[in-house]
C-alpha positions in Angstrom: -41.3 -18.6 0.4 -37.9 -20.5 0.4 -38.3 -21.2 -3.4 -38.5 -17.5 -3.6 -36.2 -16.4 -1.7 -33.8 -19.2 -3.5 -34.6 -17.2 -6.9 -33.5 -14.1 -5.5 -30.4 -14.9 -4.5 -29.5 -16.8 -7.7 -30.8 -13.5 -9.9 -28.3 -11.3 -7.7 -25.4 -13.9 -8.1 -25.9 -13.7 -12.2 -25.9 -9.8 -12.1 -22.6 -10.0 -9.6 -21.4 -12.3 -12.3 -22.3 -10.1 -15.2 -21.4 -7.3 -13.5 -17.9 -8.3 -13.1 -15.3 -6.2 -15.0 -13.6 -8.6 -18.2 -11.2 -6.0 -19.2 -9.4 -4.4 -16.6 -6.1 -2.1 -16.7 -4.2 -1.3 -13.1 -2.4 1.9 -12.8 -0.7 1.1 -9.7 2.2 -2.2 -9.2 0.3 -2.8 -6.1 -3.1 -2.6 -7.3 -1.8 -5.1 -10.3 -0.3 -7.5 -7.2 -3.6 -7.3 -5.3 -5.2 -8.8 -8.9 -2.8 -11.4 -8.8 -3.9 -12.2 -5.4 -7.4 -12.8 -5.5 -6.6 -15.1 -8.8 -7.8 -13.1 -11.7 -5.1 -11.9 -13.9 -6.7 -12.8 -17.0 -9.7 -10.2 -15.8 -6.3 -7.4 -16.6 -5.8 -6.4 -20.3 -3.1 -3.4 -19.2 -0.9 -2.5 -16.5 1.0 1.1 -15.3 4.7 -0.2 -14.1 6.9 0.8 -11.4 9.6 -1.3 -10.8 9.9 -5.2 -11.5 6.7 -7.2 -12.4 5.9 -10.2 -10.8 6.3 -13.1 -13.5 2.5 -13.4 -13.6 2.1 -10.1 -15.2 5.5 -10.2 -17.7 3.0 -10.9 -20.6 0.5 -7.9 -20.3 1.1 -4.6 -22.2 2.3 -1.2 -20.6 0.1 1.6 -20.3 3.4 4.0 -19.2 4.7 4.4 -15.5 4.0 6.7 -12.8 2.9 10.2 -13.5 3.7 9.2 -17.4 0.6 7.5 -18.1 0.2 7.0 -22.2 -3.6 7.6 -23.0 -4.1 6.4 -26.3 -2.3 2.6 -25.4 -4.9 3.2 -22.5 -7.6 3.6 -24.5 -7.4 0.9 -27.3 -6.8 -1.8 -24.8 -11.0 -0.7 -24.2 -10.9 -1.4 -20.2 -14.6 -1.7 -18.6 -12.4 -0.8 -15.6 -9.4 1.2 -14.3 -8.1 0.0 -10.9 -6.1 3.6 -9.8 -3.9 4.8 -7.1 -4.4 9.0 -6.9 -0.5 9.2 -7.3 0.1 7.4 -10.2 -2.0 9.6 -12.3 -2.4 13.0 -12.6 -5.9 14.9 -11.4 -6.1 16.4 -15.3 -5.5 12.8 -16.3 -8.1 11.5 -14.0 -10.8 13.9 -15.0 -10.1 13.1 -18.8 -10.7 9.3 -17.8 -13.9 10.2 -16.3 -14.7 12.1 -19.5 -14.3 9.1 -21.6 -17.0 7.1 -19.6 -14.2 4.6 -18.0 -15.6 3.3 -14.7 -12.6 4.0 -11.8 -12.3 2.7 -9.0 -9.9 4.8 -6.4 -7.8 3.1 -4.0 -5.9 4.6 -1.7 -5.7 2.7 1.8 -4.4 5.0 5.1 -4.5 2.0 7.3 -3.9 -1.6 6.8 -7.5 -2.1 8.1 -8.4 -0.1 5.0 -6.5 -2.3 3.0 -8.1 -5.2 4.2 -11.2 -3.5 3.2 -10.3 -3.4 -0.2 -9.8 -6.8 -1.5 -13.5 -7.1 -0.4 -13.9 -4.2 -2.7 -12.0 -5.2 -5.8 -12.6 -8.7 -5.0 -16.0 -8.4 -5.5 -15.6 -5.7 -9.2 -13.5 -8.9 -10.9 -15.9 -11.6 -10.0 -13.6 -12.8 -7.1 -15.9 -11.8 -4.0 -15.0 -15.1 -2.0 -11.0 -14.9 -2.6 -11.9 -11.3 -1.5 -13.4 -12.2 1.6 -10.8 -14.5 2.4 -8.0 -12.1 2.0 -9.4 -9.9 3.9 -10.2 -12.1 7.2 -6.7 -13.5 7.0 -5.0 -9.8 7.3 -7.1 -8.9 9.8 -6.4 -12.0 12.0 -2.8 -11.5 10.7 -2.5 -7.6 12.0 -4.3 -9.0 15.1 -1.2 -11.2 15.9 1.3 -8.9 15.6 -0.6 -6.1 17.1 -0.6 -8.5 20.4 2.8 -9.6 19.7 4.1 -6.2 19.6 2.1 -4.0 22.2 3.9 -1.5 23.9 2.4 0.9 27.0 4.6 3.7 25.5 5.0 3.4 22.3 8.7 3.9 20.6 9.2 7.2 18.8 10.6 6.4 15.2 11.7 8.5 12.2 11.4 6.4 9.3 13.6 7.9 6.6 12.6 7.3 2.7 15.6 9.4 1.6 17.8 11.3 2.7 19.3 14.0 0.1 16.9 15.7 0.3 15.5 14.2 3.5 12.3 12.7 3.2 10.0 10.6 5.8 6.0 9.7 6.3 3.1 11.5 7.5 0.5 10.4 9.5 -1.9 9.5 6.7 0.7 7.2 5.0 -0.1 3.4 5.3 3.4 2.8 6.9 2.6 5.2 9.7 -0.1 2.9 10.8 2.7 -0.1 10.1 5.0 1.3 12.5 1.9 2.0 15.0 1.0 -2.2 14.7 4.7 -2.9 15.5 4.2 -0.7 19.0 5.6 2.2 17.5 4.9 6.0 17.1 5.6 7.9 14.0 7.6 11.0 15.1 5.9 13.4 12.1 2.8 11.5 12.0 1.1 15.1 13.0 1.8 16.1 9.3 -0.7 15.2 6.8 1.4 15.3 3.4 2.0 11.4 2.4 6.0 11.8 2.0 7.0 15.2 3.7 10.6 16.9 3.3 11.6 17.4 6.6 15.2 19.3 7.5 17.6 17.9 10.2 17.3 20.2 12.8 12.9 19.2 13.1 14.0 15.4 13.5 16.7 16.6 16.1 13.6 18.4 18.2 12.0 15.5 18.1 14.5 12.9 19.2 13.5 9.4 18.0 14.5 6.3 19.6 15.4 4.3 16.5 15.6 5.7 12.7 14.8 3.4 9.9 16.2 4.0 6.5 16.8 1.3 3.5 20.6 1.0 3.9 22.9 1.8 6.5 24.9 4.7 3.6 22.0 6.7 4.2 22.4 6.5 8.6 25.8 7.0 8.8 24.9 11.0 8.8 22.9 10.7 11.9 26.2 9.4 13.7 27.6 13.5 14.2 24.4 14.1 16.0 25.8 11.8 18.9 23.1 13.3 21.7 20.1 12.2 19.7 18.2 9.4 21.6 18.7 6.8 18.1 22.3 7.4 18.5 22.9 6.9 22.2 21.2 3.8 21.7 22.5 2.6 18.7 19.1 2.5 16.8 20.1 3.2 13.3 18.2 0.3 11.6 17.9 -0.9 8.2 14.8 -2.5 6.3 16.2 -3.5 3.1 12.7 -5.2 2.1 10.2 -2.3 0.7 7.5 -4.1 0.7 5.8 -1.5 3.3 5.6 0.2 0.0 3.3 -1.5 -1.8 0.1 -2.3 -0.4 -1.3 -5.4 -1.3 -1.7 -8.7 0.7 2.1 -9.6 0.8 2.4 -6.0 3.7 1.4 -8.6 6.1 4.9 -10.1 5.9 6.4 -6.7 5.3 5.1 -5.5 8.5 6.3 -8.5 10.2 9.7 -7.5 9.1 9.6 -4.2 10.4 8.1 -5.5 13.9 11.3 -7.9 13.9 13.6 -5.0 12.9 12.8 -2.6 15.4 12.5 -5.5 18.2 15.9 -4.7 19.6 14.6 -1.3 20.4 12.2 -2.6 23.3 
């Protein structure tokens, strides 16, 4: 029975091996990180940019950028998987990549718990099912920590600002939403569903957040002639330079951490 059962497991480890996608193209920068975490870059062929590369990838060709992705490079790179991020390519686009027999694998993570999730997924698509595994039980023990850490019985009311001409924030189905919830914090629009809503002033003025986060302080400096707002009484105007809340791949841990620390002096 044992020598049986032995066989088995060997036959299902050589299909996971030959299973595993060889030529892979990412169509999201953090998809293409989370490669480069689990320690199997040479698995990508191609990769869809958006900002700076991390040195690991500087060799691989370009497949376009967001929203601009250039099918034919695409296509003669012959991926036996795409690694995509809804965003960064257009439904028509998507569709025509189904129509060309390209296995896909959508990612698109609402919680970091879901994130964690997915290097089990994708781990185990490039061969890298242990690495996988072990990013994933070190986020979850990580978000555990600061979840403790950061606890609060009522939870502080934030904006969180991505622009602010025209003004833009999160909804409640956006990955930093649940950031800001593991830092003991409460998205003020997190009742909207749209990823990155335009919002106007006077709707963040009914709702009153305690702090506002924005990348630099140019872009708080208008909340200063609204002095009866809660995040201006207290002097809550805070800045997270760092954006990695907006990529999700393994290094969010640490980017959460940040935003925990930032909004600390709010307690």
């Amino acid at each position: 029975m044992q020598r049986v059962l032995l066989a088995l497991v060997l036959s299902m480890l050589q299909v996971s091996s030959l299973s595993a996608a060889e030529r892979v193209v990412s169509l999201a920068p953090s998809l293409s990180e989370i490669v480069v975490e689990l320690g199997a870059v040479e698995r990508l062929v191609g990769v869809l940019d958006g900002g700076e590369r991390p040195v690991a990838l500087a060799h691989l060709p370009s497949v376009g950028r967001y929203g601009q992705l250039e099918m034919e490079t695409l296509l003669a790179l012959q991926p036996d998987l795409l690694l995509v991020w809804p965003g960064s390519v257009s439904a028509t686009q998507r569709e025509q990549l189904k129509s060309f027999g390209i296995p896909l694998l959508v990612l698109e993570p609402r919680s970091l718990d879901e994130l964690a999730g997915q290097f089990v997924q994708i781990g185990e698509r490039l061969g890298r099912a242990e690495q996988g595994r072990r990013l994933h039980e070190r986020l979850v023990a990580g978000l555990a920590a600061l979840r403790a850490r950061y606890h609060r019985e009522q939870p502080l009311p934030v904006f969180y600002q991505v622009w602010d001409a025209p003004l833009y924030t999160i909804g409640g189905r956006q990955i930093i939403s649940d950031a800001l919830q593991i830092c003991g914090a409460r998205n003020v629009f997190a009742d909207v569903q749209l990823p990155a809503p335009q919002v106007s002033v006077e709707s963040v003025l009914l709702r009153d957040p305690a702090a506002i986060i924005a990348g630099d302080a140019r872009q708080l400096q208008a909340w200063r002639r609204w002095p009866e707002l809660l995040a201006v009484k207290r002097g809550q105007l805070l800045v997270l330079p760092d954006n990695g809340l907006e990529r999700p791949s393994f290094q969010m841990l640490d980017a959460t951490a940040k935003l925990c620390d930032v909004l600390t002096p709010a307690r």
